[in-house]
C-alpha positions in Angstrom: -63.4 41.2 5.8 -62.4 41.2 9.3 -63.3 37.6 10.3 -61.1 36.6 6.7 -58.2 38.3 8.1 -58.8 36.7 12.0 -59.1 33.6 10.8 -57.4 33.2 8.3 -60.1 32.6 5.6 -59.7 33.7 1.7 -61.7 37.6 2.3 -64.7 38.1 -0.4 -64.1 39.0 -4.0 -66.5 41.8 -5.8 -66.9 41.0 -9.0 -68.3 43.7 -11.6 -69.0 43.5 -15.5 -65.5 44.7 -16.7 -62.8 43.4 -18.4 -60.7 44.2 -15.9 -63.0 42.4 -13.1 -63.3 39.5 -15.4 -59.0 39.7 -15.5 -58.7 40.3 -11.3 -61.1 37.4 -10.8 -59.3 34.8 -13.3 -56.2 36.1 -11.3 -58.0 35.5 -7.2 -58.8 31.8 -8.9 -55.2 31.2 -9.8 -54.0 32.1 -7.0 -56.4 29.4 -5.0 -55.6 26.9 -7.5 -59.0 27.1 -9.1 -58.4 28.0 -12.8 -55.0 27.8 -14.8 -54.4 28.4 -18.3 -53.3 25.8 -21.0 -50.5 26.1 -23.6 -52.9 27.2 -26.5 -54.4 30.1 -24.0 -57.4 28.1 -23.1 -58.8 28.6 -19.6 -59.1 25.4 -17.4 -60.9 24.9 -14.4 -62.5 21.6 -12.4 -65.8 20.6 -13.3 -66.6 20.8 -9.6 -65.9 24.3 -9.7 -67.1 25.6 -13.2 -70.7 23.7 -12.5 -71.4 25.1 -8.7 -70.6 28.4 -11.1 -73.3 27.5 -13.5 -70.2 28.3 -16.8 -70.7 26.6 -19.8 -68.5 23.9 -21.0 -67.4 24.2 -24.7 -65.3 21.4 -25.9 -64.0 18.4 -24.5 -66.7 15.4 -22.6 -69.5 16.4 -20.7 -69.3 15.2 -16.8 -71.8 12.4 -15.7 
């Protein structure tokens, strides 16, 4: 945590098997720019990001 805040850097993010960690981390990848949330409620996120996090795509084309 103390080299983030020295330099500047985004610090670590813990997350647990909550709700409530699910909420906090959908809320640290808003906040980057990561993930955003579409008019029907639907989460959105790059495919860059959502494969390097081995998620599941459901709906829409699969990447090459």
């Amino acid at each position: 945590m103390q080299d983030a805040t020295d330099n500047g850097y985004l610090p670590p993010f813990v997350v647990g098997k909550t709700a409530a960690d699910e909420k906090e981390l959908y809320g640290a990848m808003k906040n980057i720019g990561v993930m955003s949330r579409r008019k029907d409620g639907r989460l959105d996120m790059p495919d860059l990001f959502r494969v390097a996090a081995k998620l599941l795509k459901k709906g829409g084309t699969t990447p090459l």
